[in-house]
C-alpha positions as CSV (number, residue, x, y, z in Angstrom):
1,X,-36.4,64.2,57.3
2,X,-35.6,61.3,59.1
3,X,-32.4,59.2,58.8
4,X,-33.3,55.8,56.4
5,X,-31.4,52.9,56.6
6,X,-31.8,49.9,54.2
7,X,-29.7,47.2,54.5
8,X,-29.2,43.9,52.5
9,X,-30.7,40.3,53.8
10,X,-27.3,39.2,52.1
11,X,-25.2,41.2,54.8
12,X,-25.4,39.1,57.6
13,X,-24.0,35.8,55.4
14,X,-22.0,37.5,52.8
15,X,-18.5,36.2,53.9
16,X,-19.4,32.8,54.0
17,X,-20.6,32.8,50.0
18,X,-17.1,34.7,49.2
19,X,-15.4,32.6,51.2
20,X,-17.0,29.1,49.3
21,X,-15.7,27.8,46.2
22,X,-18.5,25.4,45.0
23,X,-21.5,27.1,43.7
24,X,-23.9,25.0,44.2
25,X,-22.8,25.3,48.3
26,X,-23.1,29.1,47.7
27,X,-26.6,28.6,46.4
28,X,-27.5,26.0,48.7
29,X,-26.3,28.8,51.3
30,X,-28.1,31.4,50.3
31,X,-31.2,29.9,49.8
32,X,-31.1,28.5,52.8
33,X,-30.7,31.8,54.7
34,X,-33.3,33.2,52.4
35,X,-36.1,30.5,53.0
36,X,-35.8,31.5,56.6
37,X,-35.8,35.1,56.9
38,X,-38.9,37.1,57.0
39,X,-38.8,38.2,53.8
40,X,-42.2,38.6,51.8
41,X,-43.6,35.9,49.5
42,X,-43.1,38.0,46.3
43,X,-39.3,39.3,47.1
44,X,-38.4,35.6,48.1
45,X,-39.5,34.2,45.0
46,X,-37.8,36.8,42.6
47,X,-34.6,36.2,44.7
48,X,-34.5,32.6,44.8
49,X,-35.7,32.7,40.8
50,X,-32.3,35.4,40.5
51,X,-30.3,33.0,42.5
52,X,-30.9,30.1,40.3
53,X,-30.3,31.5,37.2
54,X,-27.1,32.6,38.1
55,X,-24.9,30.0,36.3
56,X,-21.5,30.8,37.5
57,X,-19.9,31.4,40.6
58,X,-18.6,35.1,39.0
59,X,-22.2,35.9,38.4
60,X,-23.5,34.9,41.6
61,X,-20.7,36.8,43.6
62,X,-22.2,39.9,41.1
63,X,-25.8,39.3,42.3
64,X,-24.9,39.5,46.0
65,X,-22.6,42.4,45.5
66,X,-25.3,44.5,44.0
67,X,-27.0,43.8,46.5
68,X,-25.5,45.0,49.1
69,X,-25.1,48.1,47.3
């Protein structure tokens, strides 16, 4: 069996959310970095849709740890 690794688009840009304070600059961030990755049509538009409903900056630090889980 062959040696999987699957690893987070959020990786590469995870310090810079944690490190912001605003959450609408950690959005803005994130989407950004989303928008131009290469990232299928159907997984871009469930994150972006999880994204924005995250409505504090507790919850959004939650959605990008789980996913770099």
């Amino acid at each position: 069996m062959k040696n999987l690794q699957i690893k987070s688009v959020f990786e590469r840009i995870a310090p810079q959310i944690f490190a912001e304070t605003d959450i609408n600059k950690a959005k803005a961030l994130a989407l950004t970095f989303i928008n131009e990755t290469k990232v299928n049509v159907e997984d871009k538009a469930k994150i972006t849709k999880d994204i924005t409903e995250c409505k504090s900056m507790y919850a959004f630090q939650r959605y990008i740890c789980n996913s770099l889980l």
